[in-house]
matplotlib code that plots the C-alpha trace (Angstrom):
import matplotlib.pyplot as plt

x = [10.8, 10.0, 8.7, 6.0, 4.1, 0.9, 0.3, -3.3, -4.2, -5.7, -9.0, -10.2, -8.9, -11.9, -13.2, -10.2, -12.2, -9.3, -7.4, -8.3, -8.3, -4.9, -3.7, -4.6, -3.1, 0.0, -0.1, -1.1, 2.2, 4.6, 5.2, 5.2, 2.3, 1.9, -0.3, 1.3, -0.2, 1.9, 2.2, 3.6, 6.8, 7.4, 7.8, 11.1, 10.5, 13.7, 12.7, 10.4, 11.7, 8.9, 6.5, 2.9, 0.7, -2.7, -5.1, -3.6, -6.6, -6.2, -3.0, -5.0, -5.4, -1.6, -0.2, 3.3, 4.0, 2.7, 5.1, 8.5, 7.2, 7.4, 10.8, 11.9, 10.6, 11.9, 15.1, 15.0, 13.3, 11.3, 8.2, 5.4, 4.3, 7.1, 7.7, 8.0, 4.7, 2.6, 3.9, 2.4, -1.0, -1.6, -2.3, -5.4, -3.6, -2.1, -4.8, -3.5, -0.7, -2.1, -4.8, -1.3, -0.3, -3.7, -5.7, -9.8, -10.2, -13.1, -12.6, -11.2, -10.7, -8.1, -8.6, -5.7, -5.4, -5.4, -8.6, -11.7, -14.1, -17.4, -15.7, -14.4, -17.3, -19.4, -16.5, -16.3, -20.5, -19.5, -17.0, -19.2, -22.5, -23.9, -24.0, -26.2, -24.3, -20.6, -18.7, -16.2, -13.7, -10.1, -7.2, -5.8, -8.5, -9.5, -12.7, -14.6, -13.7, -15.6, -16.6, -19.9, -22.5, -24.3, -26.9, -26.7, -29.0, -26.6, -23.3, -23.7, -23.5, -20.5, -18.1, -18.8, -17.1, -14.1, -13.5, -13.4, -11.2, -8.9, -9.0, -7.3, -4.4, -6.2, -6.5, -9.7, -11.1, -14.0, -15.9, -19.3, -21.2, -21.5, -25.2, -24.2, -23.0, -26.6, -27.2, -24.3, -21.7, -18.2, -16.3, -12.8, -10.2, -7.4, -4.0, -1.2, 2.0, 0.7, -1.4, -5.2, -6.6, -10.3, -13.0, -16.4, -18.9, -19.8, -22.9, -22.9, -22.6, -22.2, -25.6, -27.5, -27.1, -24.5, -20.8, -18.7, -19.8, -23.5, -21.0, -24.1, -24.4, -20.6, -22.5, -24.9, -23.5, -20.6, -20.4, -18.1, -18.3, -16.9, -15.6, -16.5, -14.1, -13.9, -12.9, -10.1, -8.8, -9.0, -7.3, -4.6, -4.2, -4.1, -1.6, 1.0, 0.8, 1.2, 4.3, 5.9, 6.4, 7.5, 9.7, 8.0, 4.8, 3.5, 2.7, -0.5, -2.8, -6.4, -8.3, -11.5, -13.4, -16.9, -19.0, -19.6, -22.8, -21.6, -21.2, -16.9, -15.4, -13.1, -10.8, -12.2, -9.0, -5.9, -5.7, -1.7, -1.7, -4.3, -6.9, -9.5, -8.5, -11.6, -10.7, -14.4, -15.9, -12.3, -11.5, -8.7, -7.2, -5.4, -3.0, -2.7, -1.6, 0.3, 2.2, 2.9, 4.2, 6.4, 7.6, 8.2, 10.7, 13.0, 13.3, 14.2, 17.0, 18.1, 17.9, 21.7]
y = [73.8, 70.7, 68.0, 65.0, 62.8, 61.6, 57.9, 56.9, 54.1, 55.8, 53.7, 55.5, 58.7, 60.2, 58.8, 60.2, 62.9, 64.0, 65.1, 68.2, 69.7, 67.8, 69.6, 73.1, 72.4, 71.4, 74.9, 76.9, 75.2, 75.6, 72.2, 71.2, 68.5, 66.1, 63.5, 60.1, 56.5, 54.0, 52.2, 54.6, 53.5, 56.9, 58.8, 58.9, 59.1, 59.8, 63.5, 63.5, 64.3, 62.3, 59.6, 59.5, 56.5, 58.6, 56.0, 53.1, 51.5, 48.8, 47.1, 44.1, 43.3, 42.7, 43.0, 41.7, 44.1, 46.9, 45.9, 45.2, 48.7, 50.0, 48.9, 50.0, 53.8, 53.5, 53.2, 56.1, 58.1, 58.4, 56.6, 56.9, 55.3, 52.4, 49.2, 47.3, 48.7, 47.9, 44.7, 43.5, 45.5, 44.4, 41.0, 41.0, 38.4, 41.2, 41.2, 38.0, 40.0, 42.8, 40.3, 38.4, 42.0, 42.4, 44.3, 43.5, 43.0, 41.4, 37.9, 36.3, 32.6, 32.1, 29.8, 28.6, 27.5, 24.2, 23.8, 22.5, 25.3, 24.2, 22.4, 26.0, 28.0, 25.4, 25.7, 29.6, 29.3, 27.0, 29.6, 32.9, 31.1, 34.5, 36.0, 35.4, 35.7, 35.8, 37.6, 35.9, 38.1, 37.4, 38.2, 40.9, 43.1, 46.8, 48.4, 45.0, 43.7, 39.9, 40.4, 38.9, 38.6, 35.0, 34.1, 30.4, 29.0, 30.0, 27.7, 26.4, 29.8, 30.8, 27.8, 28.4, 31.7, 30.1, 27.9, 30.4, 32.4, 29.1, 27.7, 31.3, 30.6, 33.4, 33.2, 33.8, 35.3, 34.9, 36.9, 37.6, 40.4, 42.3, 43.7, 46.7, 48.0, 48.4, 50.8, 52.7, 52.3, 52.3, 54.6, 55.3, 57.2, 59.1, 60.1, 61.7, 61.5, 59.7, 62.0, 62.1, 64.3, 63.9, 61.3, 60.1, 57.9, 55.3, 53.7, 50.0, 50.0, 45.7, 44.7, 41.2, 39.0, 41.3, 41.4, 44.1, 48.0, 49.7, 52.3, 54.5, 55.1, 56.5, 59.8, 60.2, 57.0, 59.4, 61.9, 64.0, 62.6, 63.1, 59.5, 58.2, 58.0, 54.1, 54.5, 56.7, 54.0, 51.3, 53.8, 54.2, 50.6, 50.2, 53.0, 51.3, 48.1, 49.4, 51.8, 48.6, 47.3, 50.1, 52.0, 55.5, 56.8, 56.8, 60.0, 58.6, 55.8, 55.1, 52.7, 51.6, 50.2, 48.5, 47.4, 44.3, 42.5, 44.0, 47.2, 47.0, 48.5, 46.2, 46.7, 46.3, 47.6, 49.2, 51.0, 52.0, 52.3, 53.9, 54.5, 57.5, 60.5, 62.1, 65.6, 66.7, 65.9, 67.4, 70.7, 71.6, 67.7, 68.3, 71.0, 68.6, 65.9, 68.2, 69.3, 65.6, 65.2, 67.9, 66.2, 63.2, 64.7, 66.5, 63.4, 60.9, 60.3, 60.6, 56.7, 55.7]
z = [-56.1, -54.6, -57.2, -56.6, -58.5, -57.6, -58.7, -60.5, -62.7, -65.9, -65.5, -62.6, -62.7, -62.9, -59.9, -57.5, -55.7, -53.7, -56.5, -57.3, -53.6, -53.3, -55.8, -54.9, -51.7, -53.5, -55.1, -51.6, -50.1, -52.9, -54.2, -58.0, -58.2, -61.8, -62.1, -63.6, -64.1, -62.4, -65.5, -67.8, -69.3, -70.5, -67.1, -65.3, -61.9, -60.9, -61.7, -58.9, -55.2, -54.1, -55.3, -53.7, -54.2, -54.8, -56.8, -58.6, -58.0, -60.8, -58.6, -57.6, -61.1, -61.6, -58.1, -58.7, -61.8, -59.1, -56.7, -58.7, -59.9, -56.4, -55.6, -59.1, -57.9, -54.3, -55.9, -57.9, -55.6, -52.6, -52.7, -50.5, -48.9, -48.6, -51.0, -47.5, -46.0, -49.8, -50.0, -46.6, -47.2, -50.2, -49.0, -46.1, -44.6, -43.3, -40.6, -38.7, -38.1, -36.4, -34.7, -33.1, -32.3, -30.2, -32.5, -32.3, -36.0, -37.8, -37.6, -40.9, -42.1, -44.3, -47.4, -49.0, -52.9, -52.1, -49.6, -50.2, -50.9, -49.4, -46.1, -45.4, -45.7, -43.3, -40.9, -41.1, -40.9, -37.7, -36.3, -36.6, -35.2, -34.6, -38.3, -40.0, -43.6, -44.5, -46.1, -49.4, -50.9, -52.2, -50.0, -52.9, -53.6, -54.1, -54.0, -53.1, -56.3, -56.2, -52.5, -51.8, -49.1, -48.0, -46.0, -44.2, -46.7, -49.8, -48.5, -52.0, -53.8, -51.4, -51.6, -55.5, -55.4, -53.1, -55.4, -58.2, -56.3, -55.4, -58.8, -60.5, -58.1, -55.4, -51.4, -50.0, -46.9, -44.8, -42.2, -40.5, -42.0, -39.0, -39.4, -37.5, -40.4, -41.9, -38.9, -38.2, -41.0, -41.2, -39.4, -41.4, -39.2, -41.5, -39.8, -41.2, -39.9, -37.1, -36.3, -36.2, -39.1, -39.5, -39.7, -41.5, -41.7, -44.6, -44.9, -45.8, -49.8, -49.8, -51.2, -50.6, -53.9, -55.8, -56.3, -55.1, -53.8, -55.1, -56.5, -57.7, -54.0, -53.2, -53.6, -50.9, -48.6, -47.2, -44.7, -41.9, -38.7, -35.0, -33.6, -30.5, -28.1, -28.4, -31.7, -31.5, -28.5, -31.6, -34.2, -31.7, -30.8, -34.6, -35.1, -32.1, -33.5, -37.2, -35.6, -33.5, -37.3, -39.0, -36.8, -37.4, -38.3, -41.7, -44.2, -45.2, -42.8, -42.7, -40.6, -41.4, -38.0, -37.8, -34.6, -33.8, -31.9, -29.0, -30.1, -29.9, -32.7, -35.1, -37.3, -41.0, -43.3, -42.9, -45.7, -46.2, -50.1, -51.7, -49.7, -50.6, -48.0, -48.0, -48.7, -50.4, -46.8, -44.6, -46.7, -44.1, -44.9, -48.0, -46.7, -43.5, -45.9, -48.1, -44.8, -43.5, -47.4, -46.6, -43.2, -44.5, -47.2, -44.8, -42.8, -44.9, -46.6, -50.4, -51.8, -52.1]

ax = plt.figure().add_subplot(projection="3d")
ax.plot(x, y, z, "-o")
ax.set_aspect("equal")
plt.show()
């Protein structure tokens, strides 16, 4: 019997929704299906035929342990998805790439360690002349963990947090908040094995004046949705750019789009490592996923 592991941090375990319908899909197709932290130094993962990177959501915390970890598992066993493909999506400066590879993403400033924080947020102010607040967050993050909103009157507050971010050694980002959101959400897009699974709709959960996601409002602030057709034409041009890089499609991808003042959608996140799947609001997802698991075990090839 075919033997995965499905990778949490311990922390939030209780919060991975998907888990139990992931499982029982693991049990409807056959497969052997444990739960393991990712920082366990007890479990050998070289027991597992595969290793699935399910809700480690603590790696932003201690990124480079979390990635010598992944290349420590990808040569034991399979992991999925790739060391190569969580290295570069761990870091949001992952969407410059896919902007030179002519994706519409949101548009992002870049603030190095050694900038000067309030010079940056008056230029990036400057730059998005139509928003009216920005958006500060670090480049390694998960969750919105220390992303903010401010409004044009709090450049003060905002190159505050850059510089909290710079001085602990972090890069930070900055975009418009595009106050579409407010009316018509997120749109996340989830595709497995390239192909397009299911879809729903997030309301905005970034607050005014508060650090990170209203979490308390997870419950009620998602929902199934059909995309529109212009949103599928942005998942794909996501999914060619994302394919042009990695030579074949993916078990697991999720794009996370958001419209603009014109209405266009934009790519938000690309969410290639742990991203929520959304199987409460898909019940027909998990064995979809469990199938593209499956897939993605026949093709590739044993580690050497």
């Amino acid at each position: 019997m075919t033997r995965i592991a499905f990778v949490i941090a311990i922390a939030s375990a209780s919060l991975d929704e998907d888990m139990p319908p992931l499982l029982a899909a693991c049990d409807r197709a056959g497969l052997a299906a444990e739960v393991r932290a990712w920082d366990d130094d007890t479990v050998s993962w070289a027991r597992y035929d595969a290793v699935v990177l399910r809700s480690p959501w603590d790696y932003h915390l201690r990124r480079e342990a979390f990635l010598h970890w992944c290349d420590r598992v990808a040569g034991a066993t399979r992991l999925l998805n790739p060391p190569e493909v969580v290295r570069w999506n761990t870091d949001k400066r992952y969407l410059a790439d896919l902007e030179a590879a002519g994706v519409a993403v949101v548009p992002t400033r870049f603030v190095a360690p050694d900038a000067e924080p309030l010079p940056a947020v008056d230029e990036a102010f400057a730059a998005f002349a139509d928003a009216a607040e920005i958006v500060v967050k670090p480049t390694v993050s998960a969750g919105s963990h220390d992303t903010q909103r401010y409004r044009r009157t709090q450049g003060l507050a905002a190159a505050n947090q850059v510089g909290t971010l710079l001085d602990a050694g972090r890069d930070a980002m900055l975009q418009p908040y595009l106050d579409a959101v407010d009316v018509r959400g997120e749109t996340a897009l989830l595709y497995f094995d390239g192909v397009f699974s299911h879809a729903i709709r997030k309301a905005a959960l970034l607050r005014p004046d508060a650090t990170g996601l209203d979490h308390t409002a997870l419950p009620d602030a998602i929902a199934a949705r059909t995309p529109d057709d212009d949103e599928r034409r942005a998942g794909e041009a996501v999914l060619a750019a994302l394919h042009a890089r990695t030579g074949a499609p993916l078990p697991y991808v999720r794009i996370d789009l958001i419209r603009d003042a014109d209405g266009a959608p934009r790519l938000l996140e690309l969410e290639l490592t742990e991203p929520s799947l959304f199987f409460v609001q898909a019940p027909d997802a998990a064995d979809r996923f469990v199938a593209a698991l499956q897939r993605a075990l026949t093709a590739a090839e044993p580690p050497q």
